[in-house]
Each structure stands twice: as structure tokens, then as C-alpha cells.
N, C-alpha and C positions, 0 to 999 in steps of 0.2 A: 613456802610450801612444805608437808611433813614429809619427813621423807623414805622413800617406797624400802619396802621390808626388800632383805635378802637374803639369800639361800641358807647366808650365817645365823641369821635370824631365827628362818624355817628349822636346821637342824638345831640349835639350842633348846627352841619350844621343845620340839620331836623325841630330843633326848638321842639323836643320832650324829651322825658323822654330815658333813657336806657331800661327800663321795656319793650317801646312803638317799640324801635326797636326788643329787642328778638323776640316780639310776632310776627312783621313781618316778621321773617325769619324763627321762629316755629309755628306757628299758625297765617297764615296771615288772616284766618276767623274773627277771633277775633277785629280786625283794621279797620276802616272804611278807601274806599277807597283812597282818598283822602290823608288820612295821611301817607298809607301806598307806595302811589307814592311817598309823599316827601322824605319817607324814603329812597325808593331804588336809587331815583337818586341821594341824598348823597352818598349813599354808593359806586356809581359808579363812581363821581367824586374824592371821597376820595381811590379811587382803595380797600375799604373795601370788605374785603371776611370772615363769621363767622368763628369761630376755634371751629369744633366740638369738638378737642381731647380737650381743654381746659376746655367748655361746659361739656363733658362728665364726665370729672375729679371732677364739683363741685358736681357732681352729685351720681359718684360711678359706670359710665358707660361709655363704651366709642363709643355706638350707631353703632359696627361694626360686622359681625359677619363673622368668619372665616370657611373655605373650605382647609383641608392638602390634599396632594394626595402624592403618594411616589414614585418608579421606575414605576408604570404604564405607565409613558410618556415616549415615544419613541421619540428620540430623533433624530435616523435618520428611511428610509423606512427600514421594513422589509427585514429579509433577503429571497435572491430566495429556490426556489427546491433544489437548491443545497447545500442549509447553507452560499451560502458566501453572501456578503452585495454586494451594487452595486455599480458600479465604478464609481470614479468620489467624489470630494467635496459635503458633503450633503448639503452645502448652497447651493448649482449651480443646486442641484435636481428638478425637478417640485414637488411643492406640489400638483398637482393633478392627479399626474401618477399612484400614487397606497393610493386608501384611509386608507388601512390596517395601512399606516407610522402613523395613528393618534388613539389616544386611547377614541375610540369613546364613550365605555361603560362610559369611564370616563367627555365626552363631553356634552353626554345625561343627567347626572344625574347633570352636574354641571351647563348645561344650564337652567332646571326643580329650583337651588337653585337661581341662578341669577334672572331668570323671580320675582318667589316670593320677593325674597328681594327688586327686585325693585317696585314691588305693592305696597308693605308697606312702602317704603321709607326708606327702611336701608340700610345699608351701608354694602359693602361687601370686604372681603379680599381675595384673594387667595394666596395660599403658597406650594410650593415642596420641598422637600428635601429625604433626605436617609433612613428620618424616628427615628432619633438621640432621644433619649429622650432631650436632651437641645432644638435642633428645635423645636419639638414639643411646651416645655412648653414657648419657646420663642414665638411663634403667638400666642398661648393660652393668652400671658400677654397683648393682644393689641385687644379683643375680648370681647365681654360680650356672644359666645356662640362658639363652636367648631363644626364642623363636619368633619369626618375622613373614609379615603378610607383603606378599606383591607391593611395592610402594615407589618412592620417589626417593628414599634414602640411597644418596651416591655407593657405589660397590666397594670402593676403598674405605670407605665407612664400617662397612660390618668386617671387610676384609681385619681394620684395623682389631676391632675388637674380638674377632675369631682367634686370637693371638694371643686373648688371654683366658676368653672362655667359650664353650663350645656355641655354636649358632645352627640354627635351622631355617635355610629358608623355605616358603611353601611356594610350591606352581612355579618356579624361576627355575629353568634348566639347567644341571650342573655344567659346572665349566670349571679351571681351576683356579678355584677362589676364597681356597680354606673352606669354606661352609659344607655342612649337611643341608642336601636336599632330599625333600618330598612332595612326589610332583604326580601327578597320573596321567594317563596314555592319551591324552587330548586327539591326537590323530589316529589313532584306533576306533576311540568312539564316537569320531564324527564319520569316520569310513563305514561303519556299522549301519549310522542312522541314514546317511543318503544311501547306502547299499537298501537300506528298507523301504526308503520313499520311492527308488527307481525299480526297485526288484518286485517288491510285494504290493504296491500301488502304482507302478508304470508310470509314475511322471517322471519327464524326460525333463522341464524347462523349471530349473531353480536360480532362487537368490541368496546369496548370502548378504547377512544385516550384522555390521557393527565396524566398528573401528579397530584395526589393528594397533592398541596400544600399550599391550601386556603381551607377555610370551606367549601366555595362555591362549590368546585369542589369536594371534599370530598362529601358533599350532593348528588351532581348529580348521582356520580356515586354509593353511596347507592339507590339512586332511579332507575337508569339503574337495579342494581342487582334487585332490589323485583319489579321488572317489568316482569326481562326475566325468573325466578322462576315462577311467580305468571301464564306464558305464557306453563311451564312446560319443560320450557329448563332448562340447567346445568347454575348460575352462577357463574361467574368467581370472582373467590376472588383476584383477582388482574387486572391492565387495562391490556388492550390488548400491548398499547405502548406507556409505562408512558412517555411521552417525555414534556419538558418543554422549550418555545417558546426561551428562555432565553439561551440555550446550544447551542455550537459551532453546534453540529451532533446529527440532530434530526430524529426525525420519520426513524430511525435503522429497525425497527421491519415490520414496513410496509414499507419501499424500498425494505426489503428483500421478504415478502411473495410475493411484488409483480413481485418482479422479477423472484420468483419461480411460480406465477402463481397462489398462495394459501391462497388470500387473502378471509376476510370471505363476507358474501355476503352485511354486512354494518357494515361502519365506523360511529358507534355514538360520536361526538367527544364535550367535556369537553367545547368550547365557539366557535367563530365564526370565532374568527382568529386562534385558532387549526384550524378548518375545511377548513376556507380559503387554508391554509398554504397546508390542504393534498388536497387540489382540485387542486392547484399549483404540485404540487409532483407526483398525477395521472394523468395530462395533459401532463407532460413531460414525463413519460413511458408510455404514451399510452394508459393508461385505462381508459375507457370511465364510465362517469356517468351519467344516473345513471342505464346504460345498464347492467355493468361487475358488479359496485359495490355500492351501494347508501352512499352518506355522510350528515351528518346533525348538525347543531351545538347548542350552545346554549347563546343566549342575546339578540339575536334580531338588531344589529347592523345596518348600513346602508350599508356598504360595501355588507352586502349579499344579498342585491337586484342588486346589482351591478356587480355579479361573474356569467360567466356562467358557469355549469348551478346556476339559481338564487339557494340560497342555504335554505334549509328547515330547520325550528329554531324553537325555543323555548324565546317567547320577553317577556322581564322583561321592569315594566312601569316605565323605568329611569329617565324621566322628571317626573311623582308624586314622585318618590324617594327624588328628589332633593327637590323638593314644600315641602312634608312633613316634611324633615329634617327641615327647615329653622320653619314651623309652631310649630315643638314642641322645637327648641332652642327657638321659641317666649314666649312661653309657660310658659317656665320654667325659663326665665331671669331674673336672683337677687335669684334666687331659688334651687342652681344643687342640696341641700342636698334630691329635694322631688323624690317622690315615683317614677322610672326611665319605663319611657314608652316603648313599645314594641311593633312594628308592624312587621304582617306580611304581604305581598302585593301578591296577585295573578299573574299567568303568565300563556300563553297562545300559542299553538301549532300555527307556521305560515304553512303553509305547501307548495312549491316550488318544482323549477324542478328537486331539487338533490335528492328527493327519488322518484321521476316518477309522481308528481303531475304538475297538470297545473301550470304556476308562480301565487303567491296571489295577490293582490292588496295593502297589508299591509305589 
């Protein structure tokens, strides 16, 4: 192979100094312009391109900052009403037949990381996997900052790696674990939304739908209970129909009530694509919403402008998630041993057609 020009190169052509080209590829303020033209068009006839990772190396950084995400990603569309997938190779699928197939909550917060990192001029990675603790500390070695999605990666995991560079994680409540968290007020704004259903539409008989198997959802539905308490109804110390989007046969509990007819008067449901999922489920039995039964979810997604009826939610500000994340790995870069930051971010009742409001504009 020939082998790639470098900088010694570049400033030879140039007729400058080495020092003279770094500056014009990191700091081309600095270089009058003039010199800094001879530069670049050396470096373009020499096919010269900088080596950050090299750069980064004499340095103790490697000027990138990394995004895990774990099973969130859906890999093919959703499955129907009826549990089974849809037919046919999911290459050959439309991607825009059902927005559900995409993991939006994951799209929003990582578009909010993107944007920022590109203001500042960093450099960004993204990475998936299983959640391995080896994955994990394998992108961690190629970052000078982490941030990390809800996942299955053990705590002493990132704990270990918070040790040597700063971590973020999202929606996981702080505790002390080394990490930076950014989390929003999940029991806030489920106390908001059944404060809306019982206060401004006077139903008194709700459900809560999904499985408690993230903090996240755990939260909500502590805040569903000291909502429908504090309203003087019975809470239920467990969901109405813990089902989890992930199981062959789902929503059991509500095919059944509704087929017996004995469904309660609202489905408050644990996120967007739970609700999606039973607005699909009560369109194919027939029951209308939000006449028979009202549904509601919780993240704010895009898909649920998109669903008739439009679905009424609870939005978390997933693109500031993403910004901030990115602003305190800035923060704290060369630094993870300091004091671990903790935000928490407000959220905010949408209100649409699926509990008998007008659709919003938001």
C-alpha cells in the first residue's frame, strides 16, 4: 500500500512549519489567510487527511464522545393486534408503513446528542449491543465520555468505567454510582395526566397498562397510584395488565375484559407505543375511543400525532436530554472522579383525541 501523506509532508509542500499546519486544521483563526490556503491546497494535492485518533493519543483524548443504546432498537415493525409480526422479509417492508417499527424515544434523545456535538465540533460515536459488560467497556475505550440508554448492562459495569471517564446515564435514577444522571419527573407528569382524566373528564375507573421493568415505568406508575388516591379512588397495587411489548401474547388482560365487555373506563398506559399497541387491539374489537374507553400514553413520541385517534401523552424534552447529556460529558472530560451531576427535567400533559380533547398542535 502507498503510504498516506503526513503533516511533514503537508508543511514541506506549504513551505511552513508543522506547528503552522496543526493550527490550520485546529485553530485556523490563529493563521493568516493566506498561509492557511497554501496549506489546505497541499494537503489536498497530498490526499492529506488529519488523524484525530493519533492527535488525540498525544494528548490523553481521543476528541469523541460516545452514545450505547441496547434492545431499544427494533429491528423489524411491530407486531399487529394480534401478536404475530408481519408477513413478508423485513428488508422488503416500507419503512414508513408503521412509525411504531422505530424507537423514537431513542431517536429524539439521540438527535438532541447529535445536534450538540456537532455545535461544538466533536466528534461522536454511536454504538448497540446486548448491553455485555465487555461491549460496554469496549466503546467506553474509544471515548473520552459515555452516555448510556436504560439497559441490561450490570451497574458495576459502568460504575467501573465512570472511573476513568465521565458517564451519563438517561431515565435511571441517581443513587451513588459515580454516574451523571438525566432523568425527568415521571411522577409529576403521570399525576398531572390522571389529575386531567379525573378532574376535567370525571372518570373515576382507570387501568394502568404495562410492565414494571425499568425505573421509568416503575415511577409512572407510583405516580398513576398517588394520583388515583389523592382523587379518593382505591389504588391498585399492581398494573391493571402488566404486559411487556417484548412477549409473544400480550395485552391478555385487556382482550379479555374486552371481550367481556368489562373494560375500565381508561387505559392509562406506561409509554406511547404500549398505547399505540392497545389503540391497535381496540380498533380490531371494535371499541371505540375515546367514546367506550379513553387511552393515554406516556413520552411524547411522534407516532402519536399520527394515530387516530391522535393519542393524548405525557412529552419528555428528549432532544434537551440529548443536548444536556453531551454538555455535562463536556464538563467533566479528563475529570469522571468529580462530584456526579444530576438533573432532573420537567414534562408536560399533551392533551389529544384519545381522552375526548380537541387534537393539540404539540
Amino acid at each position: 500500500m502507498p503510504r498516506r501523506p503526513t503533516v511533514y509532508d503537508v508543511a514541506e509542500r506549504a513551505g511552513v512549519s508543522i506547528a503552522t499546519v496543526s493550527f490550520t486544521f485546529r485553530q485556523p483563526e490563529r493563521v493568516r489567510e493566506s498561509t492557511r490556503a497554501a496549506v489546505l491546497v497541499a494537503a489536498r494535492e497530498l490526499g492529506y487527511v488529519p488523524n484525530a485518533s493519533a492527535r488525540g493519543l498525544a494528548h490523553g483524548r481521543t476528541g469523541a464522545l460516545g452514545l450505547y443504546s441496547f434492545d431499544l432498537m427494533l429491528a423489524a415493525p411491530q407486531q399487529g393486534a394480534d401478536g404475530a409480526a408481519p408477513a413478508g422479509d423485513a428488508d422488503d417492508l416500507d419503512p414508513d408503513a408503521d412509525p411504531r417499527a422505530f424507537p423514537l424515544y431513542v431517536d429524539e434523545v439521540q438527535r438532541g446528542y447529535e445536534l450538540e456535538c456537532w455545535q461544538r465540533g466533536q466528534a461522536l460515536l454511536l454504538s448497540s449491543g446486548s448491553g455485555s459488560g465487555a461491549s460496554v467497556t469496549e466503546v467506553a475505550g474509544r471515548v473520552d465520555g459515555l452516555a448510556v440508554f436504560p439497559g441490561p448492562t450490570p451497574v458495576g459495569t459502568l460504575e467501573h468505567v465512570a472511573r476513568r471517564i465521565p458517564v451519563v446515564a438517561f431515565s435511571i435514577p441517581p443513587v451513588a454510582d459515580g454516574l451523571h444522571h438525566v432523568t425527568v419527573d415521571n411522577r409529576a407528569g403521570m399525576r398531572d395526566l390522571v389529575g386531567h382524566l379525573v378532574g376535567d373528564h370525571d372518570l373515576r375507573d382507570l387501568g394502568f397498562v404495562g410492565r414494571l421493568t425499568t425505573p421509568d415505568y416503575a415511577e409512572r406508575f407510583a405516580g398513576f397510584r398517588e394520583a388515583v388516591a389523592a382523587a379518593g379512588l382505591d389504588a391498585p397495587a399492581e398494573p391493571l395488565d402488566p404486559t411487556d411489548l417484548a412477549e409473544p401474547h400480550r395485552f391478555e388482560v385487556v382482550a379479555s375484559l374486552a371481550a367481556e365487555d368489562r373494560l375500565p373506563r381508561a387505559l392509562v398506559c406506561a409509554s406511547d407505543q404500549l398505547a399505540l399497541a392497545v389503540l391497535d387491539l381496540l380498533a380490531a374489537r371494535g371499541v371505540p375511543v375515546p367514546e367506550r374507553v379513553v387511552v393515554t400514553g406516556f413520552d411524547g413520541i411522534l407516532a402519536g400525532r399520527l394515530a387516530r385517534p391522535t393519542l393524548t401523552t405525557v412529552r419528555q424534552p428528549m432532544a434537551a436530554m440529548g443536548r444536556l447529556a453531551v454538555q455535562v460529558l463536556v464538563r467533566h472530560a479528563g475529570a469522571p472522579a468529580e462530584e456526579p451531576e444530576s438533573h432532573l427535567l420537567p414534562v408536560r400533559v399533551v392533551r389529544r383525541e384519545s381522552c375526548g380533547c380537541p387534537p393539540a398542535l404539540a
